[in-house]
C-alpha positions as CSV (number, residue, x, y, z in Angstrom):
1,X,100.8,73.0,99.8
2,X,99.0,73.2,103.2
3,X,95.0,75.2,102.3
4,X,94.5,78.7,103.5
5,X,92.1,78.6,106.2
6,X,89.5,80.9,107.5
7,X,90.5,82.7,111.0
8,X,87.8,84.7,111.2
9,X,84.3,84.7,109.4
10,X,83.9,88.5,109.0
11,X,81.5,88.3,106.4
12,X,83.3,91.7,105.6
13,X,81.6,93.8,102.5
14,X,84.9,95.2,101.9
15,X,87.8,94.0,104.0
16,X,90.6,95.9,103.6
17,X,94.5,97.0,104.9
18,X,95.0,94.0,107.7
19,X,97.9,95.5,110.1
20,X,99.9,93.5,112.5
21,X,100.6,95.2,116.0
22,X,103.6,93.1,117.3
23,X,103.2,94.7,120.6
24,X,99.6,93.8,121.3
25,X,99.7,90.5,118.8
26,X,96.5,92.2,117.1
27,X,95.2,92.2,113.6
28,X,93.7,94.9,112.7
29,X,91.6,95.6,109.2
30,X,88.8,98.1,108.1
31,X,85.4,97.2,106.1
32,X,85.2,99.4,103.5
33,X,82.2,99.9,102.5
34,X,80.6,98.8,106.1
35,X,82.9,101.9,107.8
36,X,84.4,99.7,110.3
37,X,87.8,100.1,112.0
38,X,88.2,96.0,113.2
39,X,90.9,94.3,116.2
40,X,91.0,90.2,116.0
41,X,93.5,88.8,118.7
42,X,93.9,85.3,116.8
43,X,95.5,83.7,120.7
44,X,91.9,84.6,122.3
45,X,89.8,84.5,119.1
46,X,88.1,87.6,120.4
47,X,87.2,90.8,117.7
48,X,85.9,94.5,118.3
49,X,84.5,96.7,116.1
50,X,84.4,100.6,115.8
51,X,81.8,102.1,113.8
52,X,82.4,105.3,111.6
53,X,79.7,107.7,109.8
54,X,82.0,107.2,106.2
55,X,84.2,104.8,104.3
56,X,87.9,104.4,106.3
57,X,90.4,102.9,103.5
58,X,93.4,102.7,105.3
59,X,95.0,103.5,108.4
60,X,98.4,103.0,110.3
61,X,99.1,102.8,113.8
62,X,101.6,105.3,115.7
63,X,103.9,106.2,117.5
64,X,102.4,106.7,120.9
65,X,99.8,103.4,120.6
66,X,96.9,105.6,119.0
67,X,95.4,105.9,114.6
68,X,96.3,107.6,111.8
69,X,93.2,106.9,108.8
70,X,92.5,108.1,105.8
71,X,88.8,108.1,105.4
72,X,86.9,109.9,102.1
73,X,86.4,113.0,103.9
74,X,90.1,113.2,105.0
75,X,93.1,112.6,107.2
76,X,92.2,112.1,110.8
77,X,94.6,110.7,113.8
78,X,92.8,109.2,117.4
79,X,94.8,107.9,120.4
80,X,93.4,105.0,121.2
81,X,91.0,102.8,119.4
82,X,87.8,104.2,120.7
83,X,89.3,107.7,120.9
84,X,87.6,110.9,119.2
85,X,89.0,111.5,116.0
86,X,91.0,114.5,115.2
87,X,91.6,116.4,112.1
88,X,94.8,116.0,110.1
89,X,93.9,117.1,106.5
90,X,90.2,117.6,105.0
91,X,90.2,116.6,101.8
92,X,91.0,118.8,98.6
93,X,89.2,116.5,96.1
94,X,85.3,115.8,94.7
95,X,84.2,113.6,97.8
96,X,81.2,112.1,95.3
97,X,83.6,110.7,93.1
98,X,86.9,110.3,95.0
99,X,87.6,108.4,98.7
100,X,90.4,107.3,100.5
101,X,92.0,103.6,99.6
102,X,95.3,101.6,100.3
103,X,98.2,103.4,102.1
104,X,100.7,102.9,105.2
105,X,104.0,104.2,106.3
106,X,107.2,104.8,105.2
107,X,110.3,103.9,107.3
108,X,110.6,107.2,108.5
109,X,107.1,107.3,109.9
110,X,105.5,109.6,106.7
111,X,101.8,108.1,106.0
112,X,101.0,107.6,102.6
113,X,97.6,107.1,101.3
114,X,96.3,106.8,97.8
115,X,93.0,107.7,96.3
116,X,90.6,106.0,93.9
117,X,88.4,107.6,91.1
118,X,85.2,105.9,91.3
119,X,83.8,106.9,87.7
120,X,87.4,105.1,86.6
121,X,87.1,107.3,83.1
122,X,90.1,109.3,83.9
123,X,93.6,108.9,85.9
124,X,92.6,111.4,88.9
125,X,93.5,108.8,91.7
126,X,97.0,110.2,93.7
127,X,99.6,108.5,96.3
128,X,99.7,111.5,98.6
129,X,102.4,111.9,101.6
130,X,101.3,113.6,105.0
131,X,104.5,114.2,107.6
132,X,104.8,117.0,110.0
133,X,101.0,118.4,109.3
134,X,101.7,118.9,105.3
135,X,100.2,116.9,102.6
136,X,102.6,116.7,99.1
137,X,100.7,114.4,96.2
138,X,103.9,111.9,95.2
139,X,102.1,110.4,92.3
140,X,98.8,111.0,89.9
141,X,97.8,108.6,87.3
142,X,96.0,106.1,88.5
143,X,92.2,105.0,88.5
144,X,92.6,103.4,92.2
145,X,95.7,103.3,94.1
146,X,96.7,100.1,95.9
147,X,99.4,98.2,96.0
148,X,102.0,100.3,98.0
149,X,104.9,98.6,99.8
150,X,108.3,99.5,100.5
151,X,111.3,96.9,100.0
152,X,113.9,96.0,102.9
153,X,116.4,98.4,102.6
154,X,113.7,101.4,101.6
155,X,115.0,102.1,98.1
156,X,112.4,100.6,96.5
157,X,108.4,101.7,96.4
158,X,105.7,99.9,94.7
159,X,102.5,101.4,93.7
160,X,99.5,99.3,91.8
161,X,96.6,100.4,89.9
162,X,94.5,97.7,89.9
163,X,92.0,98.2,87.2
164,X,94.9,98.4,84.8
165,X,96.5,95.5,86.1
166,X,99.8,96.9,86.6
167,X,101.9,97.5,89.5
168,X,104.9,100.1,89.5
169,X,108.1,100.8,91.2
170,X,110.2,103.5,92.1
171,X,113.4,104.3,93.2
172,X,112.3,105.8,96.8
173,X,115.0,108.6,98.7
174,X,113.5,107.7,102.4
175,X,115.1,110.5,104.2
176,X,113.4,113.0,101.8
177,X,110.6,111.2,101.1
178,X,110.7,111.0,97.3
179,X,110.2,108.9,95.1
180,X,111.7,109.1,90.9
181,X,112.4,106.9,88.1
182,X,108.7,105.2,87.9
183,X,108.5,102.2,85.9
184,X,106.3,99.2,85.5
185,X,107.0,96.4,87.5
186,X,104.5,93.4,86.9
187,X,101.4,93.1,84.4
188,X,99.3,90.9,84.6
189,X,97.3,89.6,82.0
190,X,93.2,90.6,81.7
191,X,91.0,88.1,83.3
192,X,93.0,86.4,85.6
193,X,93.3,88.8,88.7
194,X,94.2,92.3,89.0
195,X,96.8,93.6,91.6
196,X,95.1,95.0,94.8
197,X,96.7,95.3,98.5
198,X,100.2,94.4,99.0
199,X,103.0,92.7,101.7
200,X,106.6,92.6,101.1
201,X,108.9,89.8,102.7
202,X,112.2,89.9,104.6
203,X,113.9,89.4,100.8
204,X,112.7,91.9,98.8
205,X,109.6,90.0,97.7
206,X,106.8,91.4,96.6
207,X,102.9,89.9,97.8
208,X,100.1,90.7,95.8
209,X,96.6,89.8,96.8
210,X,95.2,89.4,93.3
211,X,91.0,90.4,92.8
212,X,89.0,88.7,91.2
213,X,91.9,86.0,91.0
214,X,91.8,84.2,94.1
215,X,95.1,83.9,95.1
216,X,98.3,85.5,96.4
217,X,101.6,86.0,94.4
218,X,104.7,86.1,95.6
219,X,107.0,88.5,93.0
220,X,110.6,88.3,93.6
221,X,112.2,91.9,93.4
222,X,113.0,91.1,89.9
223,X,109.3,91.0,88.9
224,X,109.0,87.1,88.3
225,X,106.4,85.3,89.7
226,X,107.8,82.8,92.1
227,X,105.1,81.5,93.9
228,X,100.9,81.5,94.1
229,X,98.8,80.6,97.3
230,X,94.9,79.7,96.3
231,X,92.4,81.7,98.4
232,X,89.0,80.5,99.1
233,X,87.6,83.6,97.7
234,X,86.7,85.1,94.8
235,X,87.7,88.9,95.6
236,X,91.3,88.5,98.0
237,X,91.8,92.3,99.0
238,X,94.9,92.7,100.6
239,X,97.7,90.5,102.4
240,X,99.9,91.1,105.7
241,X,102.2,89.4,107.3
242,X,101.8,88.7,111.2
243,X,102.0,86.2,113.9
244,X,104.8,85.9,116.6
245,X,107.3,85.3,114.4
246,X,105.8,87.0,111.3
247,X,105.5,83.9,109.5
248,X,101.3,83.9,109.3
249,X,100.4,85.1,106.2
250,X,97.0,87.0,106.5
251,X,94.4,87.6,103.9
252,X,91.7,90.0,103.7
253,X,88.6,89.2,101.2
254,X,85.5,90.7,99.8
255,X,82.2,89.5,99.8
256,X,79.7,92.4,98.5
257,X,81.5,91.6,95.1
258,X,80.6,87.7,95.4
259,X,77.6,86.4,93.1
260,X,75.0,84.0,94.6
261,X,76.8,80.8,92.8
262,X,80.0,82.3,93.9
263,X,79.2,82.0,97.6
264,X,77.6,78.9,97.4
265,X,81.4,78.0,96.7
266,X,83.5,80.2,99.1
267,X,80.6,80.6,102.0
268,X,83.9,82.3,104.1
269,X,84.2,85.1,101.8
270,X,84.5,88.4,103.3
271,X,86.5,86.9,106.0
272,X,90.0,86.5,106.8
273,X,92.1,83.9,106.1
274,X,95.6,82.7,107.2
275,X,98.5,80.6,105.9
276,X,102.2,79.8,107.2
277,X,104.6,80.1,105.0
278,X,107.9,80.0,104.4
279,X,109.1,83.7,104.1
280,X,109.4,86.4,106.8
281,X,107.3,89.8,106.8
282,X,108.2,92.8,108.0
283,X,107.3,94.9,110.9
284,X,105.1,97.8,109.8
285,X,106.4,101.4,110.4
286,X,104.3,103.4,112.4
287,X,103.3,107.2,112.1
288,X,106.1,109.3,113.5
289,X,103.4,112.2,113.8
């Protein structure tokens, strides 16, 4: 199997929620816990960065080119990358122990955003669902959301908490936005990876970016492991599919989480790595506002 290489050398605290724009042929991914919004155009090799006074977790593009982000403080949409934010929904919760993590959209252009519980003593994290300027909380028992993806034909949702190891599924109503029937998915076993950002394929499966595990699995919709791509990382974050033909698999990574012995092996972590592989991703819904 060909080696995952490193595209770009981010040195990223806490890269996070990489987002193919097929128009523009731009990756896009936030560092966490540095409160950057990042573009990399991998055809030119070129990379901006926009600067924010608080943690952005996640974010999806829209319908008319501009943001949608969750950020610990809230909702918030701009129009263009370097555009003033505006508010969508201030956040309800405890901002000293709760923030903003993994999210995107649904196929009808809903945002969905989960939160994580820092103190992790208590299932308060919740999948919440923003369309038409109201917020409804889907789901609430996790320690820290991640994970969520939608399958092919949109009857499907998957949901992870990754301290417990577990990611879940749903049967998913996409005209009303609901999702029923939660059951577990995957476990995976303690010590070898927990299940953190997620991609799904043109088939129905299922990419996990496995912390702490370095590598990428590729679940088939019936939950079996059918697949695993090293990463030259200790702490993979998230995966996405992109490229012209959606092909390139593309891996976010931590590094704050890397010990000294750690990065003496994987000097790239924190940066974002590529594969091709055999398998197609999908194009990513955008906000329908």
């Amino acid at each position: 199997m060909p080696e995952m290489q490193c595209v770009l050398d981010a040195k990223a605290k806490l890269a996070e929620c990489p987002r193919w724009d097929e128009q523009s042929q731009t990756l896009y991914f936030v560092d966490i816990d540095s409160f950057t919004l990042n573009a990399f155009h991998p055809e030119t090799n070129k990379t901006k960065s926009r600067q924010f006074d608080e943690e952005i977790g996640c974010f999806s593009l829209t319908n008319d080119g501009g943001f949608i982000a969750a950020f610990r403080s809230g909702i918030y949409t701009f129009d263009s990358f370097d555009g003033p934010l505006s508010t969508y929904w201030k956040a309800d919760y405890d901002q000293s122990t709760t923030r903003f993590n993994d999210g995107r959209c649904d196929a009808k252009g809903r945002f969905l955003a989960g939160t994580m519980y820092a103190p992790k003593d208590a299932f308060l994290g919740a999948l919440h669902q923003f369309s038409n300027g109201s917020n409804t909380v889907l789901d609430q028992a996790a320690w820290t959301s991640n994970g969520l993806a939608f399958s092919p034909n949109n009857t499907t949702m998957y949901y992870s908490d990754t301290p417990n190891h577990v990611v879940y599924k749903f049967d998913y109503d996409v005209e009303t936005g609901t999702p029923s029937n939660k059951q577990v998915f995957i476990e995976f076993p303690r010590g070898k990876g927990r299940p953190d950002g997620a991609a799904m394929d043109t088939e129905g499966n299922y990419w996990s970016a496995l912390y702490q595990g370095q590598r990428v699995v590729k679940i088939s919709p019936e939950g079996q492991i059918l697949a695993e791509y090293p990463v030259p990382a200790t702490f993979p974050t998230m995966c996405a599919f992109g490229g012209p033909d959606m092909k390139t698999l593309y891996v976010t990574t931590c590094r704050a989480a890397q010990s000294d012995e750690e990065l003496e092996q994987f000097p790239n972590a924190g940066g974002i790595f590529a594969l091709n592989v055999d398998a197609t991703g999908l194009v990513e819904p955008r906000f329908a506002g």
